[in-house]
PDB file of N, H, CA, C and O in Angstrom:
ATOM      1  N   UNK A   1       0.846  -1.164   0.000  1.00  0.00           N
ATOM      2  CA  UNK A   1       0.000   0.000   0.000  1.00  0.00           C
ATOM      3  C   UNK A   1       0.897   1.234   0.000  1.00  0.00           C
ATOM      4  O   UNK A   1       1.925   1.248   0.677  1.00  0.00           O
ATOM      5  N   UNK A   2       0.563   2.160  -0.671  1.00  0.00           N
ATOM      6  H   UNK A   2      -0.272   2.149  -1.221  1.00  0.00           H
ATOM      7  CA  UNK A   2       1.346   3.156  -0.846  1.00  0.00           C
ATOM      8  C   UNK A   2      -0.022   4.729  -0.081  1.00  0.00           C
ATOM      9  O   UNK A   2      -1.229   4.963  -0.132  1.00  0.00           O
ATOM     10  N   UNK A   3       1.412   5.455   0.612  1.00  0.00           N
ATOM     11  H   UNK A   3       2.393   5.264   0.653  1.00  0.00           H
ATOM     12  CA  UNK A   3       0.182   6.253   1.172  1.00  0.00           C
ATOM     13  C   UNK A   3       0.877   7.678   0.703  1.00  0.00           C
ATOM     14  O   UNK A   3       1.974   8.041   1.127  1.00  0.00           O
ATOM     15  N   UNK A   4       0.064   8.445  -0.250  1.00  0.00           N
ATOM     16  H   UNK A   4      -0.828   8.150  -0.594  1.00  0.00           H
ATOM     17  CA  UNK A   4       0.392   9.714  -0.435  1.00  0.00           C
ATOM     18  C   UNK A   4      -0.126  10.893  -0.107  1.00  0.00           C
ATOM     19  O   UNK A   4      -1.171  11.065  -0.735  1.00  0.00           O
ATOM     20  N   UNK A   5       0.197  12.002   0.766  1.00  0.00           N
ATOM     21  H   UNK A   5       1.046  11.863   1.276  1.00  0.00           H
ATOM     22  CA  UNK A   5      -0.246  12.941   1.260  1.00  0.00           C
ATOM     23  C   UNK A   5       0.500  14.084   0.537  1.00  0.00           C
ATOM     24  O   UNK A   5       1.500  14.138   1.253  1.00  0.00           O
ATOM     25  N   UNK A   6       0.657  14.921  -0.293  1.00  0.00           N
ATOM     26  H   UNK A   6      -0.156  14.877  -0.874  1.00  0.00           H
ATOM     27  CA  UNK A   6       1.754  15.849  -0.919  1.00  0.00           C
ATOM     28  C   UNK A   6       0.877  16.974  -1.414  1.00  0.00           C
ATOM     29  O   UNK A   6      -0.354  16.953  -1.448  1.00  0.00           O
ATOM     30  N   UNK A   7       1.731  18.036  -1.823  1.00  0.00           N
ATOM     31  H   UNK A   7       2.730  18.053  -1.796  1.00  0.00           H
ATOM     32  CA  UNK A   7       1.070  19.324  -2.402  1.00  0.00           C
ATOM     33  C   UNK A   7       1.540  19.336  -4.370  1.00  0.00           C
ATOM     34  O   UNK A   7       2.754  19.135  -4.405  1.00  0.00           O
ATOM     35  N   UNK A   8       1.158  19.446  -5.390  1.00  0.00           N
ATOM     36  H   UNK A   8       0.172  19.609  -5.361  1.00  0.00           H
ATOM     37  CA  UNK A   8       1.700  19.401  -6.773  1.00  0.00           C
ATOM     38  C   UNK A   8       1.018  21.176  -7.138  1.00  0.00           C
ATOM     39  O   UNK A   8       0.043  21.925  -7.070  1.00  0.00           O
ATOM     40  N   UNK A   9       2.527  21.010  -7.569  1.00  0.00           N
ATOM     41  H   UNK A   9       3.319  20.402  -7.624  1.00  0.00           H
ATOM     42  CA  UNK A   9       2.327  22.890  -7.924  1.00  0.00           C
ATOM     43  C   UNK A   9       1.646  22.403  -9.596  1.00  0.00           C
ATOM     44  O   UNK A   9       2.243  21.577 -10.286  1.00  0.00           O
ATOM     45  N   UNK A  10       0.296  23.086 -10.069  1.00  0.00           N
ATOM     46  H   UNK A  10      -0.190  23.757  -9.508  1.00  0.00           H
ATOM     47  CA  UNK A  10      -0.505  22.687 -11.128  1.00  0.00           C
ATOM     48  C   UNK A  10      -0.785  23.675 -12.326  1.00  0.00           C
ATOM     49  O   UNK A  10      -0.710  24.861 -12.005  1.00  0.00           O
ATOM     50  N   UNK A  11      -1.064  23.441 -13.524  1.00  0.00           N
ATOM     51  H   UNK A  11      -1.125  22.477 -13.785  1.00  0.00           H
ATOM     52  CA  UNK A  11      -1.113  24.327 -14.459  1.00  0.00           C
ATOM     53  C   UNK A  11      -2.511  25.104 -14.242  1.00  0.00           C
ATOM     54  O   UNK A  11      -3.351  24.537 -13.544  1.00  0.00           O
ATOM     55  N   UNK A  12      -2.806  26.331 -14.779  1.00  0.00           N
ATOM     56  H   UNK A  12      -2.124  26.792 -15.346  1.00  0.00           H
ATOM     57  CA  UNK A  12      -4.489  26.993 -14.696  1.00  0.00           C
ATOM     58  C   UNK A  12      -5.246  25.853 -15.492  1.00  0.00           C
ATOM     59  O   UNK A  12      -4.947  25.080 -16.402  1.00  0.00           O
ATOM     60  N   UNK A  13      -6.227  26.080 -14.817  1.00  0.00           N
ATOM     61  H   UNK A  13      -6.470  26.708 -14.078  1.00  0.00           H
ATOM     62  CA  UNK A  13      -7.367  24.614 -15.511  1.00  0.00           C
ATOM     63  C   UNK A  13      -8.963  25.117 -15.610  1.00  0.00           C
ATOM     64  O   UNK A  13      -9.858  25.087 -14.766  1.00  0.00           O
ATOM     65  N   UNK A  14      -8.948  25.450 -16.585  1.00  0.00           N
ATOM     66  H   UNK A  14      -8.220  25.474 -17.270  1.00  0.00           H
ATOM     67  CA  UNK A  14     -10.285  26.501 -17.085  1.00  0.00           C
ATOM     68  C   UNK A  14     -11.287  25.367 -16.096  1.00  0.00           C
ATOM     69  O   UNK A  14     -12.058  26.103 -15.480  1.00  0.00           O
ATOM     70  N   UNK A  15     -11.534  24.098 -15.762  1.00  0.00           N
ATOM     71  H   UNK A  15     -10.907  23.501 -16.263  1.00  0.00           H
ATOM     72  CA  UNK A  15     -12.569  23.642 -15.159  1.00  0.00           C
ATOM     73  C   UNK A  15     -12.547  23.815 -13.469  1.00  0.00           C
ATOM     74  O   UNK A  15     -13.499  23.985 -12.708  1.00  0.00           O
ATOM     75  N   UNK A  16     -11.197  23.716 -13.196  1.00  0.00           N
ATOM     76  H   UNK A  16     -10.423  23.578 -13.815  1.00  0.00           H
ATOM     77  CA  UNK A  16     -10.581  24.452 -11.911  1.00  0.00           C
ATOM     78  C   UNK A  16     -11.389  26.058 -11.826  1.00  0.00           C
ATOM     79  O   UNK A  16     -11.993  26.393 -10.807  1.00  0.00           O
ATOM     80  N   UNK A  17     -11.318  26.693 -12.691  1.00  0.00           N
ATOM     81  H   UNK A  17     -10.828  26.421 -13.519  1.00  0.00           H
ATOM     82  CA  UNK A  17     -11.194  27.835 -12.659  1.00  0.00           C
ATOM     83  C   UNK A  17     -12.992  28.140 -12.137  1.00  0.00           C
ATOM     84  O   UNK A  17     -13.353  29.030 -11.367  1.00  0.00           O
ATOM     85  N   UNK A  18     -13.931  27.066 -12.853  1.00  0.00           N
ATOM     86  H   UNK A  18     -13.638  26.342 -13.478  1.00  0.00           H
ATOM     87  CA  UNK A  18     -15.419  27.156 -12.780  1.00  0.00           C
ATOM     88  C   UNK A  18     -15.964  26.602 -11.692  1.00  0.00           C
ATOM     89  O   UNK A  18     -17.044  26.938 -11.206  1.00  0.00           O
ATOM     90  N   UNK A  19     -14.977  25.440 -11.140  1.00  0.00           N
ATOM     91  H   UNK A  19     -14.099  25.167 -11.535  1.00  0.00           H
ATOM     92  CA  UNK A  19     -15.493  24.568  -9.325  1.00  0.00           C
ATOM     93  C   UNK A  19     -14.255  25.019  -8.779  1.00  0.00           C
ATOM     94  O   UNK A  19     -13.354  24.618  -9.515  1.00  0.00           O
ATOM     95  N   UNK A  20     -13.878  25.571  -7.968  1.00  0.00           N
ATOM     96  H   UNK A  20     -14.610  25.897  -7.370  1.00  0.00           H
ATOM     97  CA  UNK A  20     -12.841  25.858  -7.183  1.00  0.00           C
ATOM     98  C   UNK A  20     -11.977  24.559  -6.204  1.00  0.00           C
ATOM     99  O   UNK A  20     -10.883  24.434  -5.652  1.00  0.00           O
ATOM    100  N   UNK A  21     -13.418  23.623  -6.435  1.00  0.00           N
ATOM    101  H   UNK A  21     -14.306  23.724  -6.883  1.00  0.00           H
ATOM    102  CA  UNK A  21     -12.888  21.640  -5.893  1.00  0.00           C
ATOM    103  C   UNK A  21     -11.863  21.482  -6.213  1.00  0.00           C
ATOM    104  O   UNK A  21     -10.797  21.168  -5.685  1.00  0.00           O
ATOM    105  N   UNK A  22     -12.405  21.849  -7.669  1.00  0.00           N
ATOM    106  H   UNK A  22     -13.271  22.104  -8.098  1.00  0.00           H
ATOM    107  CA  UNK A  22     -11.486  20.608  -8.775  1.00  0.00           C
ATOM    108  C   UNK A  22     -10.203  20.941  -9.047  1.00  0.00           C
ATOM    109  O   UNK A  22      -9.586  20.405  -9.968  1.00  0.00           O
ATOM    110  N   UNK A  23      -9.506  22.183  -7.993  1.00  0.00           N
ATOM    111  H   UNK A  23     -10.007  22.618  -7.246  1.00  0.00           H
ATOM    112  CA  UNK A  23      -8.084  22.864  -7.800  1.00  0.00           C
ATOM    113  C   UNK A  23      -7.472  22.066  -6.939  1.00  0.00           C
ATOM    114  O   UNK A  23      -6.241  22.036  -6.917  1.00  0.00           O
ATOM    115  N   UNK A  24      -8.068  21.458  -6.273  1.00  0.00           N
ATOM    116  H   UNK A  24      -9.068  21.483  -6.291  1.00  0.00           H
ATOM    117  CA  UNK A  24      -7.818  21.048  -4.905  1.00  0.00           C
ATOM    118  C   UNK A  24      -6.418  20.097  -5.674  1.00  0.00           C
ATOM    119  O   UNK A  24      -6.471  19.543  -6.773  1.00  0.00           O
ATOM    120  N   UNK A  25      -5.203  20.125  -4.710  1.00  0.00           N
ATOM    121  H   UNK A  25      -5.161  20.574  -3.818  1.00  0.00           H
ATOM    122  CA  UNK A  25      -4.057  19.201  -5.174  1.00  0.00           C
ATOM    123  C   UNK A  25      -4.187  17.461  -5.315  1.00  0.00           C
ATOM    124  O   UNK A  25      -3.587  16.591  -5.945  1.00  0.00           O
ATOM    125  N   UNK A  26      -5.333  17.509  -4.344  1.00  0.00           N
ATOM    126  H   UNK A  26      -5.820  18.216  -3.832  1.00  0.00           H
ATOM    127  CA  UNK A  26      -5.354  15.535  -4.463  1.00  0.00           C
ATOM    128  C   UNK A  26      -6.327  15.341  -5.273  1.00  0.00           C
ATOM    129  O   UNK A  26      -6.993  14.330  -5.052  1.00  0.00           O
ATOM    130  N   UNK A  27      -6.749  16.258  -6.509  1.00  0.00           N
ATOM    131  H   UNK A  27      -6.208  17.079  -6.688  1.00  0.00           H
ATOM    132  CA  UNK A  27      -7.346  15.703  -7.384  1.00  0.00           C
ATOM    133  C   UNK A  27      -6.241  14.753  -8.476  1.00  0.00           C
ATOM    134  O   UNK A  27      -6.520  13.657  -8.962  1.00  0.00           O
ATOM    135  N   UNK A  28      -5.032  15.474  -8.666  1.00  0.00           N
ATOM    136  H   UNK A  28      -4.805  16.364  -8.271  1.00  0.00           H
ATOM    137  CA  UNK A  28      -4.126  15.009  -9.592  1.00  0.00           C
ATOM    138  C   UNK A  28      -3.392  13.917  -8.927  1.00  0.00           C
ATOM    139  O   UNK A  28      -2.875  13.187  -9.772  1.00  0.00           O
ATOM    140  N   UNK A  29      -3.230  13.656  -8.079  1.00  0.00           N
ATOM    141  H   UNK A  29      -3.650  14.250  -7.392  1.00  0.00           H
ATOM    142  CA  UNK A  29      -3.027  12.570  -7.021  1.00  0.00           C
ATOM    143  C   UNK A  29      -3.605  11.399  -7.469  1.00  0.00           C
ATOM    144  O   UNK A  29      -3.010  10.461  -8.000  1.00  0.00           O
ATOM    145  N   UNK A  30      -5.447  11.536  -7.106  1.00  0.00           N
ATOM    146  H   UNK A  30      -5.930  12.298  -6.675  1.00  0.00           H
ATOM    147  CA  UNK A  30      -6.292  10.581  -7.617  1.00  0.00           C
ATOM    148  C   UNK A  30      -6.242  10.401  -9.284  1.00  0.00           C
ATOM    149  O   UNK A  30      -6.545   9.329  -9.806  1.00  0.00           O
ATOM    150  N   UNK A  31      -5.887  11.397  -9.941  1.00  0.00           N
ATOM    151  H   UNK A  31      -5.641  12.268  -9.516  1.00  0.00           H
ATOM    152  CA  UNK A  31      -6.281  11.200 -11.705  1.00  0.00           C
ATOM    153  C   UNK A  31      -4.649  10.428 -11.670  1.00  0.00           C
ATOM    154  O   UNK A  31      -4.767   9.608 -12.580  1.00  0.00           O
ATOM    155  N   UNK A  32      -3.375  10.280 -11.172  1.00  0.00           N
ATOM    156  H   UNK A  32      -3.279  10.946 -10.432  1.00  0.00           H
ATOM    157  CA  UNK A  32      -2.697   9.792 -11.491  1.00  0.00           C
ATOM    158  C   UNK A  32      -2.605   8.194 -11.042  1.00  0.00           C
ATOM    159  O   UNK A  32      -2.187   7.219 -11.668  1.00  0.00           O
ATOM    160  N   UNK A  33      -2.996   8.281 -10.104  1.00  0.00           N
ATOM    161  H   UNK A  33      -3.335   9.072  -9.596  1.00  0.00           H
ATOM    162  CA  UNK A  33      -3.448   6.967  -9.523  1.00  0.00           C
ATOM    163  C   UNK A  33      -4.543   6.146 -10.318  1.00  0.00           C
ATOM    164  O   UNK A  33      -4.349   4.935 -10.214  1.00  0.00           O
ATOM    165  N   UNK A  34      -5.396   6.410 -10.911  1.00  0.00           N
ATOM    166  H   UNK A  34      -5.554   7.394 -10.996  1.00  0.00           H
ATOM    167  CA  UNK A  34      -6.342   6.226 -11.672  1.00  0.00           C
ATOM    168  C   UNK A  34      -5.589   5.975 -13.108  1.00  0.00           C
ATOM    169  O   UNK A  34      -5.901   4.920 -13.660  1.00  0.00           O
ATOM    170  N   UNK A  35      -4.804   6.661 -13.667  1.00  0.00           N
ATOM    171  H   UNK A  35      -4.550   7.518 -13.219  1.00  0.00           H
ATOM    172  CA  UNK A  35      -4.010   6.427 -14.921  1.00  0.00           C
ATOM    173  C   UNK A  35      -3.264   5.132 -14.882  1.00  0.00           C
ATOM    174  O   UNK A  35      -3.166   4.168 -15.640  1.00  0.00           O
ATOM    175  N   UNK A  36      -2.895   5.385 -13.999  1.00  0.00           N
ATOM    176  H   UNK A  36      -2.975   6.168 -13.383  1.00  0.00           H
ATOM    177  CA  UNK A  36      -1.427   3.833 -13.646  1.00  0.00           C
ATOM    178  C   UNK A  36      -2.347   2.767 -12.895  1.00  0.00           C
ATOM    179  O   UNK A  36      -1.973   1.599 -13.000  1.00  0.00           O
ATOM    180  N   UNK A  37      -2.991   2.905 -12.480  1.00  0.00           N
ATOM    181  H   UNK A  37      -3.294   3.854 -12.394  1.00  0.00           H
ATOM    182  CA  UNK A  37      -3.731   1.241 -11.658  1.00  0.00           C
ATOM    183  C   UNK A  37      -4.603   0.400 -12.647  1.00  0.00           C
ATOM    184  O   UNK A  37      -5.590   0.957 -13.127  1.00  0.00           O
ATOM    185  N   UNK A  38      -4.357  -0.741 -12.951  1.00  0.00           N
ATOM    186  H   UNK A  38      -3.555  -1.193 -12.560  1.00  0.00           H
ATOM    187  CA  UNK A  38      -5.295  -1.581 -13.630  1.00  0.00           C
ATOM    188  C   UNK A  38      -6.153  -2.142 -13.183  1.00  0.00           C
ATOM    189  O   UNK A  38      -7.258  -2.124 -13.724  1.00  0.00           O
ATOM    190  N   UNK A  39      -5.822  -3.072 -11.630  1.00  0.00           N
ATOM    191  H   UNK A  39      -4.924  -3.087 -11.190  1.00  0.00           H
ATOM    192  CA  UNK A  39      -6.348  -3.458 -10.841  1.00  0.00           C
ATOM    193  C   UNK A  39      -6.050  -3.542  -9.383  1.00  0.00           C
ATOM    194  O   UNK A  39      -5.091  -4.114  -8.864  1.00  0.00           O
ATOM    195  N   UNK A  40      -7.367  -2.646  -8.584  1.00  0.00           N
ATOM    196  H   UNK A  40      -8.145  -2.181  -9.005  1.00  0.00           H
ATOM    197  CA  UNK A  40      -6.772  -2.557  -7.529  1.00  0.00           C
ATOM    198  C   UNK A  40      -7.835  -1.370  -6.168  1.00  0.00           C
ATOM    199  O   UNK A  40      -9.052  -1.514  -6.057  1.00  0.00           O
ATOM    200  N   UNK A  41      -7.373  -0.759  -5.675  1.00  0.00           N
ATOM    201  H   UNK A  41      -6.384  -0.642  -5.765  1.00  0.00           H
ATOM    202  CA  UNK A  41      -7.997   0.313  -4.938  1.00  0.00           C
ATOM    203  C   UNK A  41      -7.796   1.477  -4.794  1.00  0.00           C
ATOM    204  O   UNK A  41      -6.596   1.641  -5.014  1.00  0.00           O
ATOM    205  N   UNK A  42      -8.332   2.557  -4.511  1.00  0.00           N
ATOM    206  H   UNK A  42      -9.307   2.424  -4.333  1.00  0.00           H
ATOM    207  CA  UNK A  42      -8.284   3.976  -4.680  1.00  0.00           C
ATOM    208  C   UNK A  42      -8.956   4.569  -3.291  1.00  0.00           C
ATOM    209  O   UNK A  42     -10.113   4.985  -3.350  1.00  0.00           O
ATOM    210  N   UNK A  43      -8.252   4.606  -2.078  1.00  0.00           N
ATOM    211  H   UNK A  43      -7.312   4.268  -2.031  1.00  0.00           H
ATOM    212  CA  UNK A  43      -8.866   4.861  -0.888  1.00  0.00           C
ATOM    213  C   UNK A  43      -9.082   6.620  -0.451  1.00  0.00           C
ATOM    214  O   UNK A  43      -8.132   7.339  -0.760  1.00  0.00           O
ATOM    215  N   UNK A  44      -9.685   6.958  -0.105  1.00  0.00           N
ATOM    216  H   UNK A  44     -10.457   6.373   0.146  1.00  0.00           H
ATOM    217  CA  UNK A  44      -9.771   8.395   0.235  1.00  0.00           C
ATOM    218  C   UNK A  44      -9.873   8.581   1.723  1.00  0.00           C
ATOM    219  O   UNK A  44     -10.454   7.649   2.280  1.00  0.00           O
ATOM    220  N   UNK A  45      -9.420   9.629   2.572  1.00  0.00           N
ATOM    221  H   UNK A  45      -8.949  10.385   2.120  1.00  0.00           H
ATOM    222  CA  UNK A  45      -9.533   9.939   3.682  1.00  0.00           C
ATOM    223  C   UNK A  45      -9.789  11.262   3.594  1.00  0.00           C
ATOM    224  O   UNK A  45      -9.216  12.159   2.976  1.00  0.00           O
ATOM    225  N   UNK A  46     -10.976  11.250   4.482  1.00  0.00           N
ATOM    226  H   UNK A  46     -11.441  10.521   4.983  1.00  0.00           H
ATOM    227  CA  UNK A  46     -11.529  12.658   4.446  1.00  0.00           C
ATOM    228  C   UNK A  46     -11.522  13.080   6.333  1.00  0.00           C
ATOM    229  O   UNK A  46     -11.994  12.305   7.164  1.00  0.00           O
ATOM    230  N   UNK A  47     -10.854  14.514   6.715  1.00  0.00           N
ATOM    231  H   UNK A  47     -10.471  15.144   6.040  1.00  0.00           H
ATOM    232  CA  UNK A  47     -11.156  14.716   7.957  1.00  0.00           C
ATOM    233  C   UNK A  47     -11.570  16.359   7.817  1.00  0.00           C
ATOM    234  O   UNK A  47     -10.917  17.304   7.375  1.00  0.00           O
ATOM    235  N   UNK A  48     -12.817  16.295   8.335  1.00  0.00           N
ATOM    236  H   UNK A  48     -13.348  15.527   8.694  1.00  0.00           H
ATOM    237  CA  UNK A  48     -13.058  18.029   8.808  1.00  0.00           C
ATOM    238  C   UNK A  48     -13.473  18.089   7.533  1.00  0.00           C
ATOM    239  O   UNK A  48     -13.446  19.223   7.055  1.00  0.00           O
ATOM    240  N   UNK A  49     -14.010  16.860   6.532  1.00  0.00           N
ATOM    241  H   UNK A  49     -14.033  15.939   6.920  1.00  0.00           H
ATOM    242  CA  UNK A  49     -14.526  17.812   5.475  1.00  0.00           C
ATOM    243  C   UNK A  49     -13.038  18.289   4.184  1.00  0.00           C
ATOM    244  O   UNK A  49     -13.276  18.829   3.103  1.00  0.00           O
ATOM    245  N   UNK A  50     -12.071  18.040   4.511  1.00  0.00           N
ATOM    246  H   UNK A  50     -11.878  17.601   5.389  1.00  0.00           H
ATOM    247  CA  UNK A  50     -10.862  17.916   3.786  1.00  0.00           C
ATOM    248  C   UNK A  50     -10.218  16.531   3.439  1.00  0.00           C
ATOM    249  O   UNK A  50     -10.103  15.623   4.261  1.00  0.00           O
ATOM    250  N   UNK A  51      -9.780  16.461   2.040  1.00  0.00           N
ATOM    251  H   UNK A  51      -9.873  17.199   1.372  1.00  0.00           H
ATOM    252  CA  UNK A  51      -8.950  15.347   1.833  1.00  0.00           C
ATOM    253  C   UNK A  51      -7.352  15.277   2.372  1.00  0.00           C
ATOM    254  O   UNK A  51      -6.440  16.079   2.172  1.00  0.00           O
ATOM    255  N   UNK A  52      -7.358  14.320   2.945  1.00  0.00           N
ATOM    256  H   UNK A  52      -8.098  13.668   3.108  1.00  0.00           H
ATOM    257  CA  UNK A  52      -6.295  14.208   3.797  1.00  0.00           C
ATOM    258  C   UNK A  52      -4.850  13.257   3.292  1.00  0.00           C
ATOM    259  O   UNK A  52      -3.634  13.440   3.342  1.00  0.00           O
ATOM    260  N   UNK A  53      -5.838  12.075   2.751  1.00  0.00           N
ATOM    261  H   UNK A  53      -6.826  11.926   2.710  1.00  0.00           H
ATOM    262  CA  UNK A  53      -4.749  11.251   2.880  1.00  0.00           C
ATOM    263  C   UNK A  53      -5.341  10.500   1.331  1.00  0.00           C
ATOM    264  O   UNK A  53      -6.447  10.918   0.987  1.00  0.00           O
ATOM    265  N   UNK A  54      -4.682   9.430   0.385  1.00  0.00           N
ATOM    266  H   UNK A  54      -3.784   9.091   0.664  1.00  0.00           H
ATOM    267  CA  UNK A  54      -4.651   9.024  -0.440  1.00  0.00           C
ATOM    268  C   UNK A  54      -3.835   7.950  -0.360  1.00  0.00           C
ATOM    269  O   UNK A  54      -2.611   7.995  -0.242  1.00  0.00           O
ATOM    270  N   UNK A  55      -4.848   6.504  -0.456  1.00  0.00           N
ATOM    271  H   UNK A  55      -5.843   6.467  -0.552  1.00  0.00           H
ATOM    272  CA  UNK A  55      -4.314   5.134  -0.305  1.00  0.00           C
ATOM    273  C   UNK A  55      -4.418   4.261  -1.421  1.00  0.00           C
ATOM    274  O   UNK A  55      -5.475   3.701  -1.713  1.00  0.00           O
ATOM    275  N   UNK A  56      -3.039   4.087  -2.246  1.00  0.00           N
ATOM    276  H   UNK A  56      -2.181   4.542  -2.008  1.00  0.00           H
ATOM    277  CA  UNK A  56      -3.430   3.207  -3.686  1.00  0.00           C
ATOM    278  C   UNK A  56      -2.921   2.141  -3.271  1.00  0.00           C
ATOM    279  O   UNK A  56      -1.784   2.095  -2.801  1.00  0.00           O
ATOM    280  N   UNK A  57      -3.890   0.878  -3.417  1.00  0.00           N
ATOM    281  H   UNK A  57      -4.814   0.915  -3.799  1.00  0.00           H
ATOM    282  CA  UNK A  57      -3.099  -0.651  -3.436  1.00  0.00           C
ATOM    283  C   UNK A  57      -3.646  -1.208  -4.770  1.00  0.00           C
ATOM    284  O   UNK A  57      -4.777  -1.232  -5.254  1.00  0.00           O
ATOM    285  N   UNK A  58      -2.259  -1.715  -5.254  1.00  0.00           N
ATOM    286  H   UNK A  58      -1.340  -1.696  -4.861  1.00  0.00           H
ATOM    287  CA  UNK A  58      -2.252  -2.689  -6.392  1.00  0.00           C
ATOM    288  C   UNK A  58      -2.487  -3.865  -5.956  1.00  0.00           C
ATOM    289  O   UNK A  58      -2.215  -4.156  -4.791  1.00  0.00           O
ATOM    290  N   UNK A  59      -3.161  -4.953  -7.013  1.00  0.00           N
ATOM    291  H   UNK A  59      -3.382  -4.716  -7.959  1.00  0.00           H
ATOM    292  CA  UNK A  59      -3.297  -5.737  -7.068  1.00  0.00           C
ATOM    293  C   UNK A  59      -2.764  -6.524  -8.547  1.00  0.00           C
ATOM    294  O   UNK A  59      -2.866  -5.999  -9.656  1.00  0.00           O
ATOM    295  N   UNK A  60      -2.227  -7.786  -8.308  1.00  0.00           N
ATOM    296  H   UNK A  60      -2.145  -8.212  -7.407  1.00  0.00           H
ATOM    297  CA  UNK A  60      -1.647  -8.384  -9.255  1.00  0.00           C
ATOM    298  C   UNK A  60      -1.944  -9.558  -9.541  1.00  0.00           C
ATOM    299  O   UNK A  60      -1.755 -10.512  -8.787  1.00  0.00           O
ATOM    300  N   UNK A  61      -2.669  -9.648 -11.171  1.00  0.00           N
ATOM    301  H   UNK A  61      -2.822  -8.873 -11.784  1.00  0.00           H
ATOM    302  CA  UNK A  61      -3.878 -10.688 -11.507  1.00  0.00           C
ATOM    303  C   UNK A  61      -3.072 -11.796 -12.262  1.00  0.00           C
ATOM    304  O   UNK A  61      -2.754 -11.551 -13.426  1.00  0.00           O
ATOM    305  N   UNK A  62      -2.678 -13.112 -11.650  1.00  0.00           N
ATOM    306  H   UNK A  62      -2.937 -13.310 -10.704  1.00  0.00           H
ATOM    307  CA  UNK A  62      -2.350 -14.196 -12.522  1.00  0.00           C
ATOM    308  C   UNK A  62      -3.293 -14.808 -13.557  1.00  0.00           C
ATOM    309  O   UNK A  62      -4.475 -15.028 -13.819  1.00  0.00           O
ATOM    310  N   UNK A  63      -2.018 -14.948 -13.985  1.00  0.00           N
ATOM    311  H   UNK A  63      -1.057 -14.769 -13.772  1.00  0.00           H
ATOM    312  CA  UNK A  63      -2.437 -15.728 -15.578  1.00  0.00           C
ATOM    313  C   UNK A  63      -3.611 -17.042 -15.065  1.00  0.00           C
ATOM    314  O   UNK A  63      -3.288 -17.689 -14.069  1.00  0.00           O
ATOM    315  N   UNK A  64      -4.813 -17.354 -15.705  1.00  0.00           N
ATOM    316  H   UNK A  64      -5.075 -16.828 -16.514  1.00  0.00           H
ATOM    317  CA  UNK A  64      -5.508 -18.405 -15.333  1.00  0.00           C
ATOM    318  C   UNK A  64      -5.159 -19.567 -16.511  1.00  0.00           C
ATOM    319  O   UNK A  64      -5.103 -19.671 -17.736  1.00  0.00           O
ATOM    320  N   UNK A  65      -4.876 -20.723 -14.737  1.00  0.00           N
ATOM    321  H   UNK A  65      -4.921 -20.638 -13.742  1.00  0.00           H
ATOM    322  CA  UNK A  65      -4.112 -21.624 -15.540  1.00  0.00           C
ATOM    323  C   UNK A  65      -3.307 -22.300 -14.971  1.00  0.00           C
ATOM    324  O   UNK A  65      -2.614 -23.098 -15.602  1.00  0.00           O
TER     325      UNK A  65
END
C-alpha cells in the first residue's frame, strides 16, 4: 500500500477555474493513480470535510491456468 499525502504545484485549468474543488491538489493525485492502476484500490480519507490522505493498493492478476 502506498500512502500519499503531498502538495503538486498545477497548471491553470479553465474547469478548476469554474469549481474551485477541482483545484484542490489531491485531485491530480487521484487522476494519477487512476491512470497507472489496472487493478486494484483507490482509498480516500476525508477529515473536517478535507482530503487528507490518499491510499493506492495494487493488485496483481495471474495468468488463469
Amino acid at each position: 500500500m502506498v500512502n500519499h499525502v503531498e502538495q503538486r504545484n498545477g497548471t491553470a485549468d479553465p474547469a478548476a477555474a469554474a469549481h474551485p474543488a477541482l483545484a484542490h491538489p489531491g485531485l491530480a493525485i487521484v487522476a494519477d493513480a487512476l491512470a497507472r492502476l489496472r487493478f486494484g484500490d483507490i482509498r480516500l480519507t476525508v477529515h473536517d470535510g478535507r482530503l487528507v490522505q490518499v491510499d493506492v493498493t495494487e493488485r496483481t492478476r495471474l495468468p488463469h491456468g
